[in-house]
C-alpha positions in Angstrom: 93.8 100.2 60.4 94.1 99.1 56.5 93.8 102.1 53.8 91.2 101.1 51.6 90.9 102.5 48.1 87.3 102.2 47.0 86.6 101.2 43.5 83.9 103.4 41.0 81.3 101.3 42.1 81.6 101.4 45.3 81.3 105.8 44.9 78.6 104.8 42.2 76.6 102.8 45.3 77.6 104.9 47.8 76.2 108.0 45.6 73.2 106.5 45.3 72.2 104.8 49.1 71.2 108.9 50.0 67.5 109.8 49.1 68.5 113.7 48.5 71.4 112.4 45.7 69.0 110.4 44.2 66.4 112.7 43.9 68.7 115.0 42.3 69.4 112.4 39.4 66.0 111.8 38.7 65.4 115.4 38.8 68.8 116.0 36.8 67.0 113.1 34.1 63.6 115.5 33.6 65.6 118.5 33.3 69.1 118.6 32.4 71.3 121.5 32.8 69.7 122.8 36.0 71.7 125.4 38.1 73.0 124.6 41.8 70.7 126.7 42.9 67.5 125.4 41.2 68.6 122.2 42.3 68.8 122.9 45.9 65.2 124.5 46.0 62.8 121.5 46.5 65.1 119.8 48.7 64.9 122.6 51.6 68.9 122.5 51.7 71.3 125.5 51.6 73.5 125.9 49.0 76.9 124.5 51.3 74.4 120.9 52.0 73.8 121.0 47.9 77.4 121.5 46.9 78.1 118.2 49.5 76.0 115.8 47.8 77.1 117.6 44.1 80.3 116.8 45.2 80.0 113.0 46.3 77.8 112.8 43.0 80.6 114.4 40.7 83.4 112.1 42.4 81.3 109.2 41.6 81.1 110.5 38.1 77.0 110.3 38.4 77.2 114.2 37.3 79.4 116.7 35.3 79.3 120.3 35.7 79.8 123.3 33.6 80.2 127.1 35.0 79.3 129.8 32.4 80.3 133.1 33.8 78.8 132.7 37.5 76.3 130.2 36.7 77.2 126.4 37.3 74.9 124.1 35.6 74.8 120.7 36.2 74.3 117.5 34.5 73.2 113.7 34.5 76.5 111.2 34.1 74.8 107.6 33.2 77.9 105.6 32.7 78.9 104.4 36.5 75.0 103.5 36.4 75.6 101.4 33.1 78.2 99.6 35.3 75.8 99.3 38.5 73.2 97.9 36.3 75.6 95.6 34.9 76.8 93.9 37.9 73.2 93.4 39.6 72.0 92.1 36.4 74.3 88.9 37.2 72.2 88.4 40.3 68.7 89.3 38.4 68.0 85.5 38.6 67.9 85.0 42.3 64.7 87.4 42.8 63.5 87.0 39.8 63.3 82.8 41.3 61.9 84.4 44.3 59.2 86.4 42.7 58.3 83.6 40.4 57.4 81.5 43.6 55.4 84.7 45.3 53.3 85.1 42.1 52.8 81.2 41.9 51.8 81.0 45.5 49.4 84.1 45.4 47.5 82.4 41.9 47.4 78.8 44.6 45.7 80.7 47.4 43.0 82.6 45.1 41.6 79.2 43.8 41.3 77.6 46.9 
């Protein structure tokens, strides 16, 4: 079997295909700074299940963290997203054809 070495976007998308990681960044974007702990409460998930996605976010560089004394706080990282963005902007045009079409077709079908 071939090694394969994945590149920061491939972590960056990786990071981002799990619902719980996601929810973290957009609860990381309201409140910055939030503890591992205060983190893990509305998701149900023990502290070990927390530190697993912090981890896969942190090696996708989505997140930094910060310990002061026992506290680890933890914050949003939006440059691999700046990157994401980036690349699916160069296929923006093919739905944004597609959605075109939709919206042309729906306005046809309510004057008939």
């Amino acid at each position: 079997m071939a090694k394969y070495q994945a590149s920061d976007m491939d972590r960056t998308f990786s990071a981002l295909a799990d619902p719980t990681r996601r929810g973290v960044l957009l609860r990381l974007m309201d409140e910055p700074g939030l503890s591992v702990s205060e983190l893990a409460r509305p998701f149900s998930l023990k502290l070990p299940g927390m530190m697993k996605h912090l981890d896969v976010l942190s090696d996708a560089g989505l997140i930094t963290r910060a310990k002061t004394g026992r506290t680890v706080s933890v914050n949003l990282s939006v440059e691999p997203m700046r990157e994401a963005m980036a690349w699916l902007k160069r296929y923006e045009r093919f739905w944004t054809v597609s959605i075109d079409r939709l919206a042309a077709l729906v306005e046809e079908g309510g004057e008939r």
